[in-house]
PDB file of N, H, CA, C and O in Angstrom:
ATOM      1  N   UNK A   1       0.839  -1.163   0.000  1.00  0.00           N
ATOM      2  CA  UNK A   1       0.000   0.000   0.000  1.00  0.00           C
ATOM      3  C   UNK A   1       0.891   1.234   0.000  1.00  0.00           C
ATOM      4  O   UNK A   1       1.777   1.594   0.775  1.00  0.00           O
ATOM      5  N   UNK A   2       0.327   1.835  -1.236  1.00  0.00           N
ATOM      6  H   UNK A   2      -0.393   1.543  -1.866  1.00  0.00           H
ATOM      7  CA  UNK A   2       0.921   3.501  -0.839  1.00  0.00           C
ATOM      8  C   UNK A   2       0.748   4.565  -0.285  1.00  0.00           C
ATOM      9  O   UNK A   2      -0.370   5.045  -0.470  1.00  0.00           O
ATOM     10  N   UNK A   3       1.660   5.330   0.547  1.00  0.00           N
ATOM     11  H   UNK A   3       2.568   4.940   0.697  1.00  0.00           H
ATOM     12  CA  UNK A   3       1.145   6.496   1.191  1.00  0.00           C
ATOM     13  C   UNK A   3       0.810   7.803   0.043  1.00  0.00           C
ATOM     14  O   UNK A   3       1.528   8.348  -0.795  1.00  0.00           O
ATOM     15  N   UNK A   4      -0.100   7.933   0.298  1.00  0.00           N
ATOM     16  H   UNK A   4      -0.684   7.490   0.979  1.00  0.00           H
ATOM     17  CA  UNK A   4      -1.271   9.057  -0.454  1.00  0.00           C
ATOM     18  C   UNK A   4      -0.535  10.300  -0.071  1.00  0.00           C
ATOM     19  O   UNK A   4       0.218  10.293   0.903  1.00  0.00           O
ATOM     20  N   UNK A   5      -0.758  11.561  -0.933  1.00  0.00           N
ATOM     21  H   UNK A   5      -1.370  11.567  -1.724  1.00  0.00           H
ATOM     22  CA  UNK A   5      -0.616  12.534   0.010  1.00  0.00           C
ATOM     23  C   UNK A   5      -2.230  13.261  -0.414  1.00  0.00           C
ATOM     24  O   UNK A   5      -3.130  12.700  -1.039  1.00  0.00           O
ATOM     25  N   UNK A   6      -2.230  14.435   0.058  1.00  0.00           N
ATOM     26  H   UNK A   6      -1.498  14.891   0.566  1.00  0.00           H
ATOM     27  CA  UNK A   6      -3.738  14.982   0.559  1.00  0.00           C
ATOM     28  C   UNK A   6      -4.180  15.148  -0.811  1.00  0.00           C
ATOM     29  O   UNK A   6      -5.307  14.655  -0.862  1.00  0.00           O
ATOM     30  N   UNK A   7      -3.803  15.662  -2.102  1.00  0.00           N
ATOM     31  H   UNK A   7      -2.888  16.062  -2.061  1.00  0.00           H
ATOM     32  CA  UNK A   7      -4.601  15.745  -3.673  1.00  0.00           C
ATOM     33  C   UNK A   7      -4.935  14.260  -3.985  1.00  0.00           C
ATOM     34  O   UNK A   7      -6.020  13.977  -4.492  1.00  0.00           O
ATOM     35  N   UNK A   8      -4.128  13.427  -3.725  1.00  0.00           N
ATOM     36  H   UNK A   8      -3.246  13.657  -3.313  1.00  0.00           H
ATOM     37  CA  UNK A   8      -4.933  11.923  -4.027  1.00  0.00           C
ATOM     38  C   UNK A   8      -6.090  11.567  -3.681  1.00  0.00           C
ATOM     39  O   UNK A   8      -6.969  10.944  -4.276  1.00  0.00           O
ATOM     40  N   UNK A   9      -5.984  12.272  -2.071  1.00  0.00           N
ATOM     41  H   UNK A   9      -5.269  12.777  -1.588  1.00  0.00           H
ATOM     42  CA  UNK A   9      -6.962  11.408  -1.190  1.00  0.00           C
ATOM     43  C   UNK A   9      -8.639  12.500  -1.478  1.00  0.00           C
ATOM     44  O   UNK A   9      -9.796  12.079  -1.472  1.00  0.00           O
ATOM     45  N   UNK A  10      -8.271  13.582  -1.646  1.00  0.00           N
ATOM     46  H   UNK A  10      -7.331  13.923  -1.651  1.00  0.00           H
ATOM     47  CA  UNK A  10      -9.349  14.263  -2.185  1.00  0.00           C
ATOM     48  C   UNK A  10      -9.849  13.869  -3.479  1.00  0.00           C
ATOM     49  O   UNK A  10     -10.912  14.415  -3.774  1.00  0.00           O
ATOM     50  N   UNK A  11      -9.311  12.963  -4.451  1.00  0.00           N
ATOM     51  H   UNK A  11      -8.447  12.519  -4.212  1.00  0.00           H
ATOM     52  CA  UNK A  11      -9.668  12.879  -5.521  1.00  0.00           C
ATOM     53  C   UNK A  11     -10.555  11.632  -5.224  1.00  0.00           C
ATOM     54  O   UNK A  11     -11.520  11.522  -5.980  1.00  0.00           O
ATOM     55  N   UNK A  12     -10.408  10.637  -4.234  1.00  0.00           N
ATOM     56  H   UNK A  12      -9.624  10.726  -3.620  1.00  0.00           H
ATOM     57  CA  UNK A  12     -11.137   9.505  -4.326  1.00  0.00           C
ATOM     58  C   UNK A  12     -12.569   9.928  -3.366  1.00  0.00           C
ATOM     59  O   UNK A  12     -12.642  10.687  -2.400  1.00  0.00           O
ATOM     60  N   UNK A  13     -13.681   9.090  -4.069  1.00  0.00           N
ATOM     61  H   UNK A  13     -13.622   8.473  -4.854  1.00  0.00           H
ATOM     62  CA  UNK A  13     -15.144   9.252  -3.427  1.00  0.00           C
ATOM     63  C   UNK A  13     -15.162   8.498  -2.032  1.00  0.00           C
ATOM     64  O   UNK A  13     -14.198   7.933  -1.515  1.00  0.00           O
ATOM     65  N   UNK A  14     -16.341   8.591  -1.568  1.00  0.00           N
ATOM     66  H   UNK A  14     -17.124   9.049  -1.988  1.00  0.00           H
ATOM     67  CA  UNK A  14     -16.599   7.900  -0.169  1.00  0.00           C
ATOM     68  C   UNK A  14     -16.422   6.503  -0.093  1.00  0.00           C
ATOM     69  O   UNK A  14     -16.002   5.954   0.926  1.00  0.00           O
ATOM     70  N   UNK A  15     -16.666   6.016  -0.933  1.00  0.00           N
ATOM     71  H   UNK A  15     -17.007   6.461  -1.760  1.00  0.00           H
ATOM     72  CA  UNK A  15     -16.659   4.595  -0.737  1.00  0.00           C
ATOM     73  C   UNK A  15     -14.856   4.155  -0.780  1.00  0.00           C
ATOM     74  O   UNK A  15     -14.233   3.474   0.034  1.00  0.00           O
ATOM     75  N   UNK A  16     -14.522   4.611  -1.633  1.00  0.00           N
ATOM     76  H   UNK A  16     -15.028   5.164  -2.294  1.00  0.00           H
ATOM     77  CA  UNK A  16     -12.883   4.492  -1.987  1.00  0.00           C
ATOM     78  C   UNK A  16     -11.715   4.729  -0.371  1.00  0.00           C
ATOM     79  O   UNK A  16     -10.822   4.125   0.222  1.00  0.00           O
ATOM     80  N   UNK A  17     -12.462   5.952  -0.282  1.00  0.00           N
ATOM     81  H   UNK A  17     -13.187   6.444  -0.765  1.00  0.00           H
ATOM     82  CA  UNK A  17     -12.017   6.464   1.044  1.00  0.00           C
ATOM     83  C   UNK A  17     -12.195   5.803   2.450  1.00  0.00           C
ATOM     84  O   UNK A  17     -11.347   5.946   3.330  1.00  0.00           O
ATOM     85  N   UNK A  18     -13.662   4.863   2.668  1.00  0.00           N
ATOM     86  H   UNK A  18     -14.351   4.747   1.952  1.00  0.00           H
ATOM     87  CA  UNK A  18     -13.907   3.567   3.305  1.00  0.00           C
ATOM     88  C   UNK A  18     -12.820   2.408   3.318  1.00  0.00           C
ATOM     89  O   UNK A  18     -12.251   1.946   4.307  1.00  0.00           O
ATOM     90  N   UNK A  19     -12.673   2.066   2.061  1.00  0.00           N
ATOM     91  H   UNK A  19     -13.135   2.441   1.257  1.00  0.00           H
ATOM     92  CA  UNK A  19     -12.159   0.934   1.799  1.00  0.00           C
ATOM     93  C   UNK A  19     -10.447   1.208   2.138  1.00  0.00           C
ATOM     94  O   UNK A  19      -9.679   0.343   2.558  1.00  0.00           O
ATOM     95  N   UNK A  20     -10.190   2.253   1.917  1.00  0.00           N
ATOM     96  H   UNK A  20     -10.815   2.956   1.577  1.00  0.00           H
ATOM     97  CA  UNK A  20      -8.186   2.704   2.306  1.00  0.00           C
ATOM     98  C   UNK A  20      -8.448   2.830   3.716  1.00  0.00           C
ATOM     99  O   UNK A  20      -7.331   2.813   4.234  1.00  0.00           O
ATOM    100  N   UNK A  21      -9.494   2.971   4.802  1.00  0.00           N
ATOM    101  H   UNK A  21     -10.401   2.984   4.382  1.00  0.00           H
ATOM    102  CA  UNK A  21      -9.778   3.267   6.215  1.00  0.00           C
ATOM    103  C   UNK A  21      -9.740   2.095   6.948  1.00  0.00           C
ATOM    104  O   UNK A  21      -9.495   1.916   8.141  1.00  0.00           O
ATOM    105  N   UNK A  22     -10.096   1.105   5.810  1.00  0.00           N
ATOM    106  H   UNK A  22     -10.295   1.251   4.841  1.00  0.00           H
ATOM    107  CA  UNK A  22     -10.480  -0.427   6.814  1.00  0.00           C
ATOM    108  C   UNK A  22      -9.252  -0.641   6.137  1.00  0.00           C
ATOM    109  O   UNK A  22      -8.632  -1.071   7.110  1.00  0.00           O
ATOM    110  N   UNK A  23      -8.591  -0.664   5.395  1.00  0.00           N
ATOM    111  H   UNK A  23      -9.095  -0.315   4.604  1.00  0.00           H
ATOM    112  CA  UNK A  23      -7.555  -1.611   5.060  1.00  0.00           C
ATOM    113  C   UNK A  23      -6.217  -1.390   5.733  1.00  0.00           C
ATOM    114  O   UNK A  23      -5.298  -2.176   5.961  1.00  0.00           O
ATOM    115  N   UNK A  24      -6.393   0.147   6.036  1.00  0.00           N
ATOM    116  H   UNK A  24      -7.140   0.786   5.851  1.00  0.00           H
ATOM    117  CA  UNK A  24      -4.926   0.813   7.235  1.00  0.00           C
ATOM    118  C   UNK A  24      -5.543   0.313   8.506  1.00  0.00           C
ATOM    119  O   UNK A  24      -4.792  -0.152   9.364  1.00  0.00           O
ATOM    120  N   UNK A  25      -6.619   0.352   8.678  1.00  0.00           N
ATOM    121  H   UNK A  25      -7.229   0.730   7.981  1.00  0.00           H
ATOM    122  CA  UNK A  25      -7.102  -0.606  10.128  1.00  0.00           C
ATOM    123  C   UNK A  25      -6.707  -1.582  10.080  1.00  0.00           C
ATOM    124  O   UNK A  25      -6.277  -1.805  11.212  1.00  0.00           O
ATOM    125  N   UNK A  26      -6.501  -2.606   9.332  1.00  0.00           N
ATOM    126  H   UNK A  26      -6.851  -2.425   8.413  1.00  0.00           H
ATOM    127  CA  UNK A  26      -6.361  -4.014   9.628  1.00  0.00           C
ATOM    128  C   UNK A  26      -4.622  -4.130   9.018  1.00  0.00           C
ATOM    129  O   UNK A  26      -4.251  -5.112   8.376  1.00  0.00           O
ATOM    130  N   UNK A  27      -4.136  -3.514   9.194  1.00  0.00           N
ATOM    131  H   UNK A  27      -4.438  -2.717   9.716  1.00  0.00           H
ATOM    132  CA  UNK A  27      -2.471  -3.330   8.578  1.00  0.00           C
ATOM    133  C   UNK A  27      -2.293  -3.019  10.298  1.00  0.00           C
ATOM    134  O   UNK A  27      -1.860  -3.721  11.212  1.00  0.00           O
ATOM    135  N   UNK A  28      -2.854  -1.599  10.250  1.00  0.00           N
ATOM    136  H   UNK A  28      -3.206  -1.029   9.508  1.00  0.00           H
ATOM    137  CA  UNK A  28      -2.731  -1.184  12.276  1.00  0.00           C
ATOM    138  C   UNK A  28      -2.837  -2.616  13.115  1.00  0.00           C
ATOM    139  O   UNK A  28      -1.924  -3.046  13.820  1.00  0.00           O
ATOM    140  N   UNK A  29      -3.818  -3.123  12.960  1.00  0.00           N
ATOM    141  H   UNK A  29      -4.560  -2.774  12.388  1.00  0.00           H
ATOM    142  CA  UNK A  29      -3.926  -4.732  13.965  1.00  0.00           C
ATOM    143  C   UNK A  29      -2.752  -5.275  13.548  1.00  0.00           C
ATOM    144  O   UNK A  29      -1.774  -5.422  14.280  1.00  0.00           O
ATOM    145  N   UNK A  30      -2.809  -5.578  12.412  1.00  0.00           N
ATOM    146  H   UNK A  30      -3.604  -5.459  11.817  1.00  0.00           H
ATOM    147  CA  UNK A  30      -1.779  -6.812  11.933  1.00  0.00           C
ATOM    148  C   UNK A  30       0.248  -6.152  12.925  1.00  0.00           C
ATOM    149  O   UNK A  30       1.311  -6.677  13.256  1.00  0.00           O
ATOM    150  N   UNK A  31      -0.357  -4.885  12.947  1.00  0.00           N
ATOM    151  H   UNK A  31      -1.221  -4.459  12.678  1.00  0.00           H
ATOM    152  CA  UNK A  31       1.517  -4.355  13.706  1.00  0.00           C
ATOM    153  C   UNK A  31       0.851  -4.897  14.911  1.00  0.00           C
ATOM    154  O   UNK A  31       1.343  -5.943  15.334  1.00  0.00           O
ATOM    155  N   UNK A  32      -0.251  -4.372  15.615  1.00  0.00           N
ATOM    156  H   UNK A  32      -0.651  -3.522  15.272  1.00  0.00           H
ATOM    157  CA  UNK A  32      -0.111  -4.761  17.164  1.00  0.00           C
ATOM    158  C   UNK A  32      -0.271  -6.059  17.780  1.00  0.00           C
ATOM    159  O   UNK A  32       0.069  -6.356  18.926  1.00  0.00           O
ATOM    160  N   UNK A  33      -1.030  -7.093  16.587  1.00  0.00           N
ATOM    161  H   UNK A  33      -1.306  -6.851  15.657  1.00  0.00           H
ATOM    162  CA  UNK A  33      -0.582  -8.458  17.077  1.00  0.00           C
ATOM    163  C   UNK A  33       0.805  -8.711  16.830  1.00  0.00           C
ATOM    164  O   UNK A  33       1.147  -9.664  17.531  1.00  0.00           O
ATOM    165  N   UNK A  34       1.845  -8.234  16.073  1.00  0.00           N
ATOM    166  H   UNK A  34       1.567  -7.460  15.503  1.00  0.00           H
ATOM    167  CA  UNK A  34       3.147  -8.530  16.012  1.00  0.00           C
ATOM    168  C   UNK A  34       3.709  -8.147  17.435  1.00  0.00           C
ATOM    169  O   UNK A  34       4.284  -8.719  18.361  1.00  0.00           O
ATOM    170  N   UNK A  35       3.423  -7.364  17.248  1.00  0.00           N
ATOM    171  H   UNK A  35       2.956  -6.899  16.496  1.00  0.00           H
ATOM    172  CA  UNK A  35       4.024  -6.513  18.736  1.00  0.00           C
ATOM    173  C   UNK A  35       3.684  -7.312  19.932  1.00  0.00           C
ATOM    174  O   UNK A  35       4.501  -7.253  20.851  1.00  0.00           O
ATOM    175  N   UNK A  36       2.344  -8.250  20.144  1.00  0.00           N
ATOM    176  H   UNK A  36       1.680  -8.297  19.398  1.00  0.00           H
ATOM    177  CA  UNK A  36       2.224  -8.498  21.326  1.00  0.00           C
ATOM    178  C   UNK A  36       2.740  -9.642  21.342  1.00  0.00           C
ATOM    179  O   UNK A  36       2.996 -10.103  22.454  1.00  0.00           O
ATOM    180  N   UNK A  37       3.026 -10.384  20.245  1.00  0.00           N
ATOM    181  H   UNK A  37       2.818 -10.009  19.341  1.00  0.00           H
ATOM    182  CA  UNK A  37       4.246 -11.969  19.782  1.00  0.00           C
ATOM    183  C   UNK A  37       5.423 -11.929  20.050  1.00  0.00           C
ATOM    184  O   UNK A  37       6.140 -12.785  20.568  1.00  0.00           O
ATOM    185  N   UNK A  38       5.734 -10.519  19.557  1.00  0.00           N
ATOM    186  H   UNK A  38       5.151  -9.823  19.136  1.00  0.00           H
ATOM    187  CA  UNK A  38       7.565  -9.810  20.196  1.00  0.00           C
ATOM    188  C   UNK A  38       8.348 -10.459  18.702  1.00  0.00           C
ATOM    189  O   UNK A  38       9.336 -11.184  18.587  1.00  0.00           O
ATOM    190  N   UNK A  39       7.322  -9.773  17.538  1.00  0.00           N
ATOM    191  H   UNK A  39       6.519  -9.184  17.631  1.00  0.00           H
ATOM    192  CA  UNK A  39       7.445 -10.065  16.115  1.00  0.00           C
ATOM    193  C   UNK A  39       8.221  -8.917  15.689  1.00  0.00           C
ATOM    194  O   UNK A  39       7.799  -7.829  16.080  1.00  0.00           O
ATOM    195  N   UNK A  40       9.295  -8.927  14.950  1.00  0.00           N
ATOM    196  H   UNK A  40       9.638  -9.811  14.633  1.00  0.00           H
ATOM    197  CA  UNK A  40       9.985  -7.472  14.827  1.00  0.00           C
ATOM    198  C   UNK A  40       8.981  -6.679  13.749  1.00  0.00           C
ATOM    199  O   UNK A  40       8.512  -7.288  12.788  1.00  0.00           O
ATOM    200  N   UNK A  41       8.709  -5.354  13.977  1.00  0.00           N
ATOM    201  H   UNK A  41       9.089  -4.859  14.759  1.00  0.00           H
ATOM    202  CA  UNK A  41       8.008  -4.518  13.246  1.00  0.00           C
ATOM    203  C   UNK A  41       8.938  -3.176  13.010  1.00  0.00           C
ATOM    204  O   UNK A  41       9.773  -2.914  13.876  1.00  0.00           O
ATOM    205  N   UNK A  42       8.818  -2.348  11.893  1.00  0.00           N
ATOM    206  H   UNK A  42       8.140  -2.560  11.189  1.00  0.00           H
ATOM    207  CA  UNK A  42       9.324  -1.413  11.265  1.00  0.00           C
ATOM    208  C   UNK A  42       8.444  -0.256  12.014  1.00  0.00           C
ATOM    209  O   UNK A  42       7.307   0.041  11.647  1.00  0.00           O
ATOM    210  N   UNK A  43       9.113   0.352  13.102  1.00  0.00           N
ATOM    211  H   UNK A  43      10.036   0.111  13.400  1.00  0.00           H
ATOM    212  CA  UNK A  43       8.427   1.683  13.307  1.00  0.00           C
ATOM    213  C   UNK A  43       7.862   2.575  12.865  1.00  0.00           C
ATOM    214  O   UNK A  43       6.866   3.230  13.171  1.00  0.00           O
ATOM    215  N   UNK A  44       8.681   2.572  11.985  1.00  0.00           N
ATOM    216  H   UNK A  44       9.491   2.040  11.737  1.00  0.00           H
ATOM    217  CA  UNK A  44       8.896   4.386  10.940  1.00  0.00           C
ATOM    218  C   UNK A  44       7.206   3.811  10.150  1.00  0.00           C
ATOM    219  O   UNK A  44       6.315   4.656  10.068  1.00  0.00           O
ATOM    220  N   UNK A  45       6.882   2.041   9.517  1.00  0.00           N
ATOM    221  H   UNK A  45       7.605   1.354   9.584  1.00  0.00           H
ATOM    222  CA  UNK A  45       5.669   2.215   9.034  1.00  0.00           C
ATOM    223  C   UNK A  45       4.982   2.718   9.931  1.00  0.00           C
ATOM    224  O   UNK A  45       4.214   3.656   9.718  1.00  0.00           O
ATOM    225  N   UNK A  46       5.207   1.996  11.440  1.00  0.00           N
ATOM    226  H   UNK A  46       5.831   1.234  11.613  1.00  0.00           H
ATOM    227  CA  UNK A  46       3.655   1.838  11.847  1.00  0.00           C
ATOM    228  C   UNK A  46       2.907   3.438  12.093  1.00  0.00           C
ATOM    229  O   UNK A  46       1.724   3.775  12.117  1.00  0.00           O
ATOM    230  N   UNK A  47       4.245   4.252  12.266  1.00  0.00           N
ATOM    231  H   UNK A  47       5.207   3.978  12.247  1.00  0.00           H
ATOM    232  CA  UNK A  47       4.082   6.019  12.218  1.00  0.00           C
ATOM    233  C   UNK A  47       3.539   6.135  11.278  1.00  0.00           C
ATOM    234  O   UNK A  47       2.351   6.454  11.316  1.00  0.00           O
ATOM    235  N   UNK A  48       4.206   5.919  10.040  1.00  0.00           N
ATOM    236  H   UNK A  48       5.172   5.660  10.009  1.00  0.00           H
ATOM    237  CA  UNK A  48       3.303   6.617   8.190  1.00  0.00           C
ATOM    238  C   UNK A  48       2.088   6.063   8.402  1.00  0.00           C
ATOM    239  O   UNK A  48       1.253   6.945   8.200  1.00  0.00           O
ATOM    240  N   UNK A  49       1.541   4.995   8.723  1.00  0.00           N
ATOM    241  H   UNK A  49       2.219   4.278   8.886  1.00  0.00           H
ATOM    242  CA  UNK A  49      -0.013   4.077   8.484  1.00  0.00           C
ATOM    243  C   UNK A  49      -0.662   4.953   9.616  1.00  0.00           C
ATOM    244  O   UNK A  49      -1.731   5.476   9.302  1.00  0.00           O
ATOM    245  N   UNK A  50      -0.245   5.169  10.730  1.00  0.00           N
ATOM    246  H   UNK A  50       0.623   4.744  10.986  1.00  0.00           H
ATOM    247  CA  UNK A  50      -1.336   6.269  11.689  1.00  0.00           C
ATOM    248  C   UNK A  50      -1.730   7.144  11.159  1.00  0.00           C
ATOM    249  O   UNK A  50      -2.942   7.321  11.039  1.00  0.00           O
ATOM    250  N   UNK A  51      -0.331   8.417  10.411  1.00  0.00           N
ATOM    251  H   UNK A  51       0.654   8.273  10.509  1.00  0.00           H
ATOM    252  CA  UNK A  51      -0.210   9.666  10.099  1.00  0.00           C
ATOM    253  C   UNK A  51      -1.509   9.464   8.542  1.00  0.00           C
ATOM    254  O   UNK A  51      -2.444  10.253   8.408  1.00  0.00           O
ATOM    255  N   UNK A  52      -1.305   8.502   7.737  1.00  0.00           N
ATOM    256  H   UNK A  52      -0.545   7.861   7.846  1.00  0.00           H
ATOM    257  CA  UNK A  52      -2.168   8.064   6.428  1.00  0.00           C
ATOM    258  C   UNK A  52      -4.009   7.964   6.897  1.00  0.00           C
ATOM    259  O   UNK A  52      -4.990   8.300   6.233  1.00  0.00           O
ATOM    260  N   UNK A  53      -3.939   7.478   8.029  1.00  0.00           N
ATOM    261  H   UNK A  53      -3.143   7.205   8.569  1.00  0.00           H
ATOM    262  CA  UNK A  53      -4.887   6.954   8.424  1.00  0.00           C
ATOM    263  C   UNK A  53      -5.839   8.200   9.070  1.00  0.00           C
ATOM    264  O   UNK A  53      -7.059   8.183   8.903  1.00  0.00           O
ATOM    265  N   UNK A  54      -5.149   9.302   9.840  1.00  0.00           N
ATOM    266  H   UNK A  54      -4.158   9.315   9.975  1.00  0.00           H
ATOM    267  CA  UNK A  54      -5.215  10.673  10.342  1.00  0.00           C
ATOM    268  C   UNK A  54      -5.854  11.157   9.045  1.00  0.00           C
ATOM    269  O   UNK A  54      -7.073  11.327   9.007  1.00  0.00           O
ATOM    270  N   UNK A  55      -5.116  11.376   8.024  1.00  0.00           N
ATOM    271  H   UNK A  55      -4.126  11.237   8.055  1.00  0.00           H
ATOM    272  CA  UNK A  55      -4.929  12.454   6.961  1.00  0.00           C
ATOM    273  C   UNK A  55      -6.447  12.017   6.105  1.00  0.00           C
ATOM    274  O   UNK A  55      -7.077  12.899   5.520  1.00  0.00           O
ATOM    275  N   UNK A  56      -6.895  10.671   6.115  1.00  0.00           N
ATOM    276  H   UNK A  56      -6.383   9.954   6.590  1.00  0.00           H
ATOM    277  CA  UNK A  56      -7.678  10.195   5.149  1.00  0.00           C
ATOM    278  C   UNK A  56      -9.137  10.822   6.260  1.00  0.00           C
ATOM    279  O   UNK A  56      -9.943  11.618   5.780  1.00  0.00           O
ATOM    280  N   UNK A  57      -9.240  10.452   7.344  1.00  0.00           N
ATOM    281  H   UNK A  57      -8.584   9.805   7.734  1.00  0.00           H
ATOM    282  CA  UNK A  57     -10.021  10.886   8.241  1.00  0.00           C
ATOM    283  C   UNK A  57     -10.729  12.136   7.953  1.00  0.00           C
ATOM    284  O   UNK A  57     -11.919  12.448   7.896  1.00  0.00           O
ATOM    285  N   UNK A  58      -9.837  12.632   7.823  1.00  0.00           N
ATOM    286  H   UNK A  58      -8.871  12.379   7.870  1.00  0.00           H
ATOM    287  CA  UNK A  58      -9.916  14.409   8.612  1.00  0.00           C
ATOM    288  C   UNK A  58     -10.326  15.018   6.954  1.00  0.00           C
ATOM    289  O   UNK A  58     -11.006  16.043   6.899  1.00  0.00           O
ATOM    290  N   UNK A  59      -9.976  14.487   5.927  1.00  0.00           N
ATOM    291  H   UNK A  59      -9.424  13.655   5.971  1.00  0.00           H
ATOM    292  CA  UNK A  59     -10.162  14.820   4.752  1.00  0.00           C
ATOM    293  C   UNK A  59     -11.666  14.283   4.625  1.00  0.00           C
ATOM    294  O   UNK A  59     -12.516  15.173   4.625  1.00  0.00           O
ATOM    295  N   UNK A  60     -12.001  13.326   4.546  1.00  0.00           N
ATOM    296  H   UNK A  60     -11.311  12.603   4.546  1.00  0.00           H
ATOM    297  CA  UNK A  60     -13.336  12.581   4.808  1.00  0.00           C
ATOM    298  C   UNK A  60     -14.346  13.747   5.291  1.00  0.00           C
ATOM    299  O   UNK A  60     -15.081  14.439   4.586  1.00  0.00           O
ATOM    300  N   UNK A  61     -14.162  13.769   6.781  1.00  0.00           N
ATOM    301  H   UNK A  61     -13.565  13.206   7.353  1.00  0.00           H
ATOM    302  CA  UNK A  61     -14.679  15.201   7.943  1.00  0.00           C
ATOM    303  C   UNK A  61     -14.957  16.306   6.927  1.00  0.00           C
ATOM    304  O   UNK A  61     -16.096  16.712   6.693  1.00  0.00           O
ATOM    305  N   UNK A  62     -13.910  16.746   6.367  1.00  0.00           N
ATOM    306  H   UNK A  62     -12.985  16.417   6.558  1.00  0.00           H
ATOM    307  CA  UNK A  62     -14.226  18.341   5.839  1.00  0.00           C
ATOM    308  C   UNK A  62     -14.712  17.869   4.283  1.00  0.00           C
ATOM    309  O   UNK A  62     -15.086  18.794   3.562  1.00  0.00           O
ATOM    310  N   UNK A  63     -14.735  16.613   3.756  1.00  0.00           N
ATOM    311  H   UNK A  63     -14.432  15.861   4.341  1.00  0.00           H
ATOM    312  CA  UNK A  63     -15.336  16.564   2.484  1.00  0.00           C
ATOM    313  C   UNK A  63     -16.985  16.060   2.526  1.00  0.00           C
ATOM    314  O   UNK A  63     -17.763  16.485   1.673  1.00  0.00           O
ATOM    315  N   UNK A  64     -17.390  15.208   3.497  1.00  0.00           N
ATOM    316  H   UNK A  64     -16.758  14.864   4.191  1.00  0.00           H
ATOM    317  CA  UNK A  64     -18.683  14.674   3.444  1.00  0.00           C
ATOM    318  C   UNK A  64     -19.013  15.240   4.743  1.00  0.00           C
ATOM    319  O   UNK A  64     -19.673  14.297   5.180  1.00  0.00           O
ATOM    320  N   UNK A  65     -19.024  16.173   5.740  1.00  0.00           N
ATOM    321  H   UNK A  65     -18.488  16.939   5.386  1.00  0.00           H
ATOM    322  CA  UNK A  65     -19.403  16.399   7.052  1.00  0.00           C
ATOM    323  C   UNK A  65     -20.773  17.384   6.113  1.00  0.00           C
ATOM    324  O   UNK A  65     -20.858  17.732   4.936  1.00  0.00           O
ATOM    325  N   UNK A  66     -21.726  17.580   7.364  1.00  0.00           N
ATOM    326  H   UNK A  66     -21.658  17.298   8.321  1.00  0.00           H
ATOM    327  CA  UNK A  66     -22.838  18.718   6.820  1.00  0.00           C
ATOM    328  C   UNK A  66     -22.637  19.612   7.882  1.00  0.00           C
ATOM    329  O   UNK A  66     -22.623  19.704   9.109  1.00  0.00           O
ATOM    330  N   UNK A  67     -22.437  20.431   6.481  1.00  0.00           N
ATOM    331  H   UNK A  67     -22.449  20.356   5.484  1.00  0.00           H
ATOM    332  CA  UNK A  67     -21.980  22.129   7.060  1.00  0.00           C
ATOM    333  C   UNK A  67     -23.712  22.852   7.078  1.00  0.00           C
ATOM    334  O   UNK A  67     -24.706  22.615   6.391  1.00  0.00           O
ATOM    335  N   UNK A  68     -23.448  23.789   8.194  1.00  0.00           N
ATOM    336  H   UNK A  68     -22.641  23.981   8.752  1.00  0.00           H
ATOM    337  CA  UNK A  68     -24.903  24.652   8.290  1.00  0.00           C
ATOM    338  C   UNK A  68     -24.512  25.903   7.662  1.00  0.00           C
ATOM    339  O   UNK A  68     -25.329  26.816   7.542  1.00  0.00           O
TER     340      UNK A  68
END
């Protein structure tokens, strides 16, 4: 999986934007069952997949939220 930056992630619709949300979710599990095995994991991802996971969020929020 690639890290997006913010013009990508605005370009994809809701559903698209769902599907990159559950799939950094279950990448997120897949580090913390490593972690609780004492499985070696790459830090620096498990930082980019939060920070990806943040960015897709918050873009989501200000693209489909209802504004008054």
């Amino acid at each position: 999986m690639k890290v997006l930056d913010s013009s990508e992630i605005r370009d994809l619709d809701q559903q698209e934007m769902q599907a990159e949300i559950l799939a950094i979710k279950r990448i997120l599990f897949d580090f913390r069952l490593k972690q609780a095995t004492r499985q070696t994991i790459k830090p620096h991802s498990l930082k980019a997949y939060k920070k990806q996971l943040a960015r897709i969020t918050t873009i989501k929020h200000e693209k489909y939220s209802i504004s008054k």
